[in-house]
N, C-alpha and C positions, 0 to 999 in steps of 0.2 A: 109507695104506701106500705106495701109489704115490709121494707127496711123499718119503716118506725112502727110497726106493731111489734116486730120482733124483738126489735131495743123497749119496747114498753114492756112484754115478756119477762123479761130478761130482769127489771127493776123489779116488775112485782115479784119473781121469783124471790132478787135479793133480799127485799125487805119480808117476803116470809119469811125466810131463812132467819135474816138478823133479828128477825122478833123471835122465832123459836131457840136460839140460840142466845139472848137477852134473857128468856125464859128461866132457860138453864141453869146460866149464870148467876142469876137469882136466886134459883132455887136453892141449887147444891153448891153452887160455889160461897155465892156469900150468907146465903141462910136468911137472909132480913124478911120474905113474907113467904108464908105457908101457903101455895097454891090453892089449897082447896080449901081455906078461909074465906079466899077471896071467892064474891059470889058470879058467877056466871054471867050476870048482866055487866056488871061494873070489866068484868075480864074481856067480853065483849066490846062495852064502849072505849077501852085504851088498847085494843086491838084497830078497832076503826079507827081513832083518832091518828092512829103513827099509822096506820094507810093510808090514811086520808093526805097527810104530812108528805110524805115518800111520792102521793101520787104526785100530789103537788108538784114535788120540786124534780119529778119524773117530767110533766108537762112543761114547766120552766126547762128547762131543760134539753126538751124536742125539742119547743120552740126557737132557744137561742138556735142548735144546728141545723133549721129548716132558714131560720134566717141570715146564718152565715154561708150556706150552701145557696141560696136564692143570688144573695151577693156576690157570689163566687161565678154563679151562672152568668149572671149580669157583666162582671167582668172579662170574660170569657168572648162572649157578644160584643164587647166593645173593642175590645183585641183584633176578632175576628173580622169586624166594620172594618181598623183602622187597616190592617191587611188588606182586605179587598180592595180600600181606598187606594192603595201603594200598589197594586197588582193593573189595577184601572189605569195608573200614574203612568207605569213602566210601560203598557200595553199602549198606550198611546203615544209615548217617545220612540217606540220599537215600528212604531206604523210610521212615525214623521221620520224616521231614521233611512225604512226602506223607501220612501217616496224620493228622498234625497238621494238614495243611491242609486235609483231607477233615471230617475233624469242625470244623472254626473254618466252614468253607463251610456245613456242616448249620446249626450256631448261626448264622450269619446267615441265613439261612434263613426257619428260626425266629424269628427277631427280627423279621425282615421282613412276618413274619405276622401276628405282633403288631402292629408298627406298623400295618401296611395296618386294623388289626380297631379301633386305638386311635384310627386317623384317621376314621373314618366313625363311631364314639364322638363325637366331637369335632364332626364336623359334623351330627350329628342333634339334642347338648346345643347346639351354637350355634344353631341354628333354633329349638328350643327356647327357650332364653334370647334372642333377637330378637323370639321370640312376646309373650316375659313380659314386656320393657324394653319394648315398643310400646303394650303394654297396661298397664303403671305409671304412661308417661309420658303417654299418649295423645296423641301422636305417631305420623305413620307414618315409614317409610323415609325416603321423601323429603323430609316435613318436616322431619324431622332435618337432613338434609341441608342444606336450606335456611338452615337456622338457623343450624345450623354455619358456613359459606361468608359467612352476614351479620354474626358477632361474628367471623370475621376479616377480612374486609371494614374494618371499624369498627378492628379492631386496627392493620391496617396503615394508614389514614389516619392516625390518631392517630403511629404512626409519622412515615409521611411531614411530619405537621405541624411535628414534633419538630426531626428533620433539618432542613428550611427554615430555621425557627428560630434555628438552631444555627449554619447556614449564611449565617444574616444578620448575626448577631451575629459572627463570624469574620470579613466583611470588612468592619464597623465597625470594628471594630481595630484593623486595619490603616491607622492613618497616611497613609500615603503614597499609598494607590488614592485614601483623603479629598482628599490633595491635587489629585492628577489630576483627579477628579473638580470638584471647586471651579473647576481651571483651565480644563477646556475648558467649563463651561457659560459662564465671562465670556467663551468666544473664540466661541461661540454668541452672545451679541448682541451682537459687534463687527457694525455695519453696512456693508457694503460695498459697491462698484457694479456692476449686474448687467449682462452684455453676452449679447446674446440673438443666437440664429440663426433663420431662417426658411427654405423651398425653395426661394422663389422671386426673382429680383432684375430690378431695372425699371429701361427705360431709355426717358429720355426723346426723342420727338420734338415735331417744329415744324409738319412739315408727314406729311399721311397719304400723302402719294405714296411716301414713304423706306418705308411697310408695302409699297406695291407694289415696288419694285426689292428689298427683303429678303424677300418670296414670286417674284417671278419670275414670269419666263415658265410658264405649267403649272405652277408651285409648285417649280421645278427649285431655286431656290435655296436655298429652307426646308429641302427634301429632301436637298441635302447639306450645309450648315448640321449640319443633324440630325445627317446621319449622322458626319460628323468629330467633334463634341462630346459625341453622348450625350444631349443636354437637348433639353429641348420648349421650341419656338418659341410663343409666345402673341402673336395680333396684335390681336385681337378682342374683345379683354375693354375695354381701355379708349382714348378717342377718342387722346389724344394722348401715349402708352407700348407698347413693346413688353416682355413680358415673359418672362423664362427661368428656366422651372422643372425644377429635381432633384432628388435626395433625396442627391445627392453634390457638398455644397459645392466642392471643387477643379474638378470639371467646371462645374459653376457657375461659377467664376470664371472660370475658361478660358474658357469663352462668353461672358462678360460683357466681358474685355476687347478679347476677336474683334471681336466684333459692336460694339462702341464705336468696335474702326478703323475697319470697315469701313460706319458709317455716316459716318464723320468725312470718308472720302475718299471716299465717292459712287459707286465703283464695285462693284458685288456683281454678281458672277459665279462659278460653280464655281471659277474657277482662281483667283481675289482671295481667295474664303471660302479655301481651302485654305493662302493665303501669310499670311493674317491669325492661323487656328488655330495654324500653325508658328509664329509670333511669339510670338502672345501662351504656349503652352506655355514660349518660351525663356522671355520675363519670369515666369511664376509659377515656373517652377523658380528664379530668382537671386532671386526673393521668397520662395521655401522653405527657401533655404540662409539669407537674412538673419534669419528667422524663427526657426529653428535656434539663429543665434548668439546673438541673443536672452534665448531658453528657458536655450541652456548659460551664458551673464553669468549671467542670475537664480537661476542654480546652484551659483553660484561653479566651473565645469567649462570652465576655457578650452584643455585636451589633450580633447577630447571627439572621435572616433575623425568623419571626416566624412562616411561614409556613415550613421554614427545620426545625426549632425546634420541631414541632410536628411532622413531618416525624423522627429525630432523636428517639424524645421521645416513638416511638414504638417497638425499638428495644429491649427494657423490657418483651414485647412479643412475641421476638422472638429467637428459639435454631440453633442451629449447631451442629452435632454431639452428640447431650443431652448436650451441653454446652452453657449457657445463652451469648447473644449476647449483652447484655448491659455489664453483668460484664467480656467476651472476649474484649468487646470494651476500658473499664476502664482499666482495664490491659494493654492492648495495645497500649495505651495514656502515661502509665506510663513507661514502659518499651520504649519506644520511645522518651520519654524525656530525660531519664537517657542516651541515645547512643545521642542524637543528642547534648546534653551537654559536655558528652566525648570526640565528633568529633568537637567540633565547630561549627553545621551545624546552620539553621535557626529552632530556637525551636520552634516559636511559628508555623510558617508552617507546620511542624512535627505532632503537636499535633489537629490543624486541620485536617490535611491528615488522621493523626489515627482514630480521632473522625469519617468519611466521609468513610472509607476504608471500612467498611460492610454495609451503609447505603442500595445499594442496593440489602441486604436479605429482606429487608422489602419489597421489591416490585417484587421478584422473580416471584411470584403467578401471578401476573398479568402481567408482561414483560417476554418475549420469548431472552433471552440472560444472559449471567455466571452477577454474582451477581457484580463485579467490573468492567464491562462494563457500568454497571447502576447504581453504583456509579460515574461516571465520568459525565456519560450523567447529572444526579442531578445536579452535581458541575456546569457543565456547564450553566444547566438552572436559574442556580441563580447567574450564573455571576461570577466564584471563576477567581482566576490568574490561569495561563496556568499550571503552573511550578505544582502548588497545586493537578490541576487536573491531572496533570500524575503522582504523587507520591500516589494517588488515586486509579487508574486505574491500575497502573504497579506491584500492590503488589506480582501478579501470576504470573509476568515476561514472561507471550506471548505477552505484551505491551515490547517495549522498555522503559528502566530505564534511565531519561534523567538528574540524580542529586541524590548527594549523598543525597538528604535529601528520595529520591523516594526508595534507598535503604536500607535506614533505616527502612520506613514502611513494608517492605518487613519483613527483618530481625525480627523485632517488634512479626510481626504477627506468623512470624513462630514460633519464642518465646513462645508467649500464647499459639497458637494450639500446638507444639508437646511434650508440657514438661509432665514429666508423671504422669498419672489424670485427665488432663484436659478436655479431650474430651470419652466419651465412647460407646467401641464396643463390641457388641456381640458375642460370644464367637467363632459361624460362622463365622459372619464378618473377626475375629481376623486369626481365620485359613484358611480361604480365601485367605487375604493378602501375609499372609506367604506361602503359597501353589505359589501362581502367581509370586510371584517374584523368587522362586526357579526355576519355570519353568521359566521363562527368562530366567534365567542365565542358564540351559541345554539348550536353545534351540539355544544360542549364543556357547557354547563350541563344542556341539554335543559330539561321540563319544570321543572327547580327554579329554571329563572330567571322572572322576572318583567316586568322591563322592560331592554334595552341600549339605551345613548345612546354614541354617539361624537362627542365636543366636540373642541375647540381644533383644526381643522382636520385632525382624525383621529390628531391625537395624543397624545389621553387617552380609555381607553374606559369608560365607569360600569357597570356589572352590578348590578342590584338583584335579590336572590333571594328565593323566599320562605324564612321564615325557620323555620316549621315544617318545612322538609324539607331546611333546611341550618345543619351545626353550623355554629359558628367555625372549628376543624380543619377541615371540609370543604371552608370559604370561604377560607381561605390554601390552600388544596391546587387549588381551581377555580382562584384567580389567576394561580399557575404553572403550572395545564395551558393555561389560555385563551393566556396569552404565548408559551407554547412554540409551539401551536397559529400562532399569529398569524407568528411567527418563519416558521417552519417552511413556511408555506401562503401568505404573502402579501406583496406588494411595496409596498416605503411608505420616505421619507426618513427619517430621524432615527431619531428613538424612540416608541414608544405604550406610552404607560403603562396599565395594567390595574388597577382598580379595584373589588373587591367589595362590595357593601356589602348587608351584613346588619341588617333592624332590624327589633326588634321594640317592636310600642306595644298601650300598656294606656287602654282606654277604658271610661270608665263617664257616669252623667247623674243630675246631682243633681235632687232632685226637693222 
């Protein structure tokens, strides 16, 4: 109510206004009647009349927004109905919903009781029934068990044999491994000349007075001797040689040709040993760099980066096995050329990878990692192709071998090192080897072997089993474990061939 007196307000205000302003306009604007002509009554009743007019259509007016807001209310309320109608709807689906889930909850319930009652059914019949199959079979648990565990035992050999098999027969097949195989065993007895290393090197004298001025006064000269080179002075062992032993050829030779000046010119003294050491390092370095160019000729690599060439070129001072690492390395270049020309591969890659395949022996001493890991790492620091440096790296095959040319170094190398001569071992050493690999091979048979022999210089080993307690499948399936074993566990040239032999003999005596 307050809202429409105020908008009633508010009109009569307007319409004074526009009648005073009307006025006005009259008056002074357009001039047409003289105000105070007009008489007082007449200005009165056309005063009421346009109030009366304005009230009017003031009340028109309420009225329309009293009855579009009444309509408004109305709709509102019917809104509100249709809501509550749908709130009523939902509320009673939501009750039939939980009724439904009330009872589906009971029935699981119920089910559950059953189960629980069906499961303990179930395991009293299965006790039951384990009583009765133990007492049919007369068998117990665990013999079952047993038995069990031994026909699949028996299944999966039989397996295993199968696969072998299978697997022998796949790379007969194969052509071309025939050939490989054909060609490196003829490049196995090419015979070649062996160049051996020792620790120690010996220089002759004339006279045993030259042992006194190379021990010195109080041993001063041995003493630094010593100490500039690294190597042990030997004076004592034999009447007319002094001898210089180390386990690092280059210091060797450094010492070897010190001490060659310094007996040549007679004078040994600290300050003479010290000008002699300086020399002779200048010479074996310009004899490391020649050695270098060497290796890269025999490589066909004559852009070869010159700080590798002189890392190459000290492989001249270094052995393997007492077998010199430059003429292993030469050899290995060659015999790698010869296979990658017979396979088609990439020769000159080949013969790089060979050259690079023992580089790092040279830096064993000072890197904590196998010597063809630090071969790769080299290659790499110098920038080689990828390919280069995995046929590099992969020669020992715990890299993966990613190209036949990576297989070929491989092959190469095994070539040089196992053919016989090449490499030598002490007569311990020797019976060592052959000791360790026997015992593999018992410790993979166990009881069911009978006698091991290892012939041909350890590289063919015989197994004789007995033969009641090994099938055939079981004697191809020992031969592959024994090998892997042998792989796996033991250090040896070449190859060891693994041998089972299964016999059985029928005896009788005529009478």
């Amino acid at each position: 109510m307050s809202n429409t007196l105020m908008i009633l307000l508010i009109v009569l205000g307007t319409l004074v206004l526009a009648t005073v302003i009307t006025v006005l306009v009259l008056k002074y604007g357009l001039k047409w009647v003289n105000v105070k002509d007009i008489p007082a009554s007449e200005l009165e009743k056309a005063a009421k009349k346009v109030l009366g007019d304005k009230m009017d259509r003031a009340e028109q007016e309420i009225e329309d927004m009293k009855s579009r807001e009444e309509k408004r209310i109305r709709e509102m309320r019917r809104e509100s109905t249709e809501h509550e109608e749908i709130l009523i709807e939902r509320e009673k689906k939501l009750n039939k919903r939980s009724k439904l889930l009330d009872e589906k909850s009971e029935e699981l319930q119920s089910q559950e009781s059953r189960l629980k009652a069906g499961v303990e059914r179930l395991e009293i019949d299965r006790t039951d029934l384990k009583k009765e199959l133990e007492k049919i079979s007369g068998l117990s648990k665990e013999e079952a068990r047993e038995k069990l565990i031994e026909e699949i035992d028996h299944d999966i050999k039989e397996y295993e044999a199968k696969k072998i098999r299978q697997a022998e027969k796949d790379i007969e097949a194969v052509a071309e491994e025939n050939a490989q195989k054909i060609l490196v065993e003829s490049m196995q007895r090419v015979a070649t000349d062996y160049v051996g290393e020792t620790t120690t090197k010996t220089i002759k004298v004339d006279d045993d007075k030259v042992k006194g001025r190379v021990i010195g006064k109080e041993g001063r000269n041995i003493r630094s001797f010593e100490q500039l080179t690294g190597v042990d002075v030997i004076v004592d062992e034999s009447p007319n040689a002094i001898a210089l032993s180390s386990f690092d050829p280059l210091r060797r030779e450094i010492a070897f040709v010190a001490m060659t000046k310094l007996i040549g010119d007679g004078r040994i003294h600290p300050g003479s040993i010290e000008e002699a050491v300086r020399k002779a390092k200048n010479e074996i370095s310009v004899e490391i760099k020649k050695n270098g160019q060497i290796l890269a000729d025999e490589a066909g690599w004559p852009d070869m980066d010159v700080g590798l060439m002189k890392l190459v070129g000290k492989m001249k001072y270094r052995s393997s096995y007492g077998q010199s690492l430059m003429a292993h390395t030469i050899e290995v270049i060659r015999v790698a050329e010869v296979l990658a020309t017979e396979l088609k591969a990439d020769v000159d890659l080949v013969k790089r990878a060979a050259l690079l395949h023992d580089v790092g022996k040279v830096l064993t001493h000072k890197v904590e990692s196998p010597h063809h890991h630090i071969s790769g790492q080299v290659a790499r620091k110098y920038g080689l192709d990828e390919k280069l440096v995995n046929a590099i790296e992969a020669h020992h095959l715990d890299i993966e071998t990613e190209s036949v040319e990576a297989v070929i170094i491989y092959l190469a190398d095994a070539i040089s090192g196992s053919r016989p001569g090449a490499r030598k071992d002490s007569y311990e050493q020797y019976t060592k080897r052959i000791e360790s690999i026997e015992t593999a091979a018992k410790a993979i048979g166990g009881d069911k072997i009978q006698d091991v022999y290892a012939i041909k210089a350890g590289r063919e080993i015989r197994i004789i089993v007995k033969p009641q307690l090994v099938s055939d499948d079981e004697a191809l399936v020992m031969a592959h474990d024994i090998a892997k074993e042998i792989e796996k566990g033991q250090s040896y040239p070449g190859n060891v061939e693994v041998t089972v032999i299964r016999e059985t003999r029928a005896t009788d005596v005529a009478k």
